[in-house]
N, C-alpha and C positions, 0 to 999 in steps of 0.2 A: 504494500500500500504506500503510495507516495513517492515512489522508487521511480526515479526518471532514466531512462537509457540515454547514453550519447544522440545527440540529434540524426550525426550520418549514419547512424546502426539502427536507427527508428527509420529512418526514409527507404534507406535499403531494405530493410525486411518488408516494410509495407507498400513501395513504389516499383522496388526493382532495380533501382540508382540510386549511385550517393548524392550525397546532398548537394556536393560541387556540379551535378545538373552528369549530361552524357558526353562521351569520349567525345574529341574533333571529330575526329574519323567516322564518329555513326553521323552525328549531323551532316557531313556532308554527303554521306549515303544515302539517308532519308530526303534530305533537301534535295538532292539530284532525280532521285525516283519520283517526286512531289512535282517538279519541274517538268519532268518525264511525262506525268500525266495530266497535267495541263498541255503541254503540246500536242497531247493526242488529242483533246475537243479545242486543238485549235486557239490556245490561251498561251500569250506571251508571256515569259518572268521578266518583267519591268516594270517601271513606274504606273503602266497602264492595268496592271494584272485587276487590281480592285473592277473598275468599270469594265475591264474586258468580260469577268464572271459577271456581273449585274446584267450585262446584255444578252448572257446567254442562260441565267437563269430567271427567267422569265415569272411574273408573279402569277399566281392563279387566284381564283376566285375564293374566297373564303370557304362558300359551299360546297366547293369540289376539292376542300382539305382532306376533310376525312378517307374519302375516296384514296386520294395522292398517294396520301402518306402509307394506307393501308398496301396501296398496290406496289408501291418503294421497297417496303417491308419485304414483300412476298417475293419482287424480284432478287434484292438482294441477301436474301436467307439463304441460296446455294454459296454465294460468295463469302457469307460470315461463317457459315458450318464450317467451309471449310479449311477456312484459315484458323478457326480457333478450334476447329476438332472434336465439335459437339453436335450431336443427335439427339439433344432434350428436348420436349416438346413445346411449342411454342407457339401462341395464337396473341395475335393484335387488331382490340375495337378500336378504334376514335371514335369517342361522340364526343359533340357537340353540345352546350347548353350557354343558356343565357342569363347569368345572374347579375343582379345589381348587386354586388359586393365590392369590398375596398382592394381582394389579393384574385381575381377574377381576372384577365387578361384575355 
């Protein structure tokens, strides 16, 4: 009780990294393949990357969220099984409601 670990032996055990963040070497790995997959829909790494994605991700209608998101899911459940290697079962509603409350969005 009360017993504190070192901060970088708390972050490692619960994050995966130490606390001084990740190697150069992966960052520029991950940023490279990140880069990688912008250029495949066509998106530059530069000052324009922000409004290049705004233009291509297009807004939808409030209405047809639920829908979106549901069908997003459904596509991309091959792509998540199987990179993280799970067969658990898994089902996704969205609904919709409308309250006058203050933490409502």
């Amino acid at each position: 009780m009360g017993e504190r670990i070192p901060l970088d032996e708390y972050v490692s055990a619960t994050q995966g990294c130490h606390a001084k963040g990740w190697p150069e070497s992966y960052l520029q790995q991950i940023g490279e393949a990140a880069r990688s997959y912008l250029g495949a829909v066509g998106v530059r790494w530069d000052a324009n990357t922000r409004d290049e994605l705004a233009n291509i991700e297009q807004p939808i209608d409030p209405q047809d969220a639920p829908d979106a998101i549901e069908q997003a899911a459904q596509d991309l459940a091959p792509a998540v099984r199987e990179a993280t290697g799970t067969s658990a079962p898994y089902r996704l509603t969205v609904e919709t409601t409308k309250l006058n409350v203050c933490w409502a969005y």
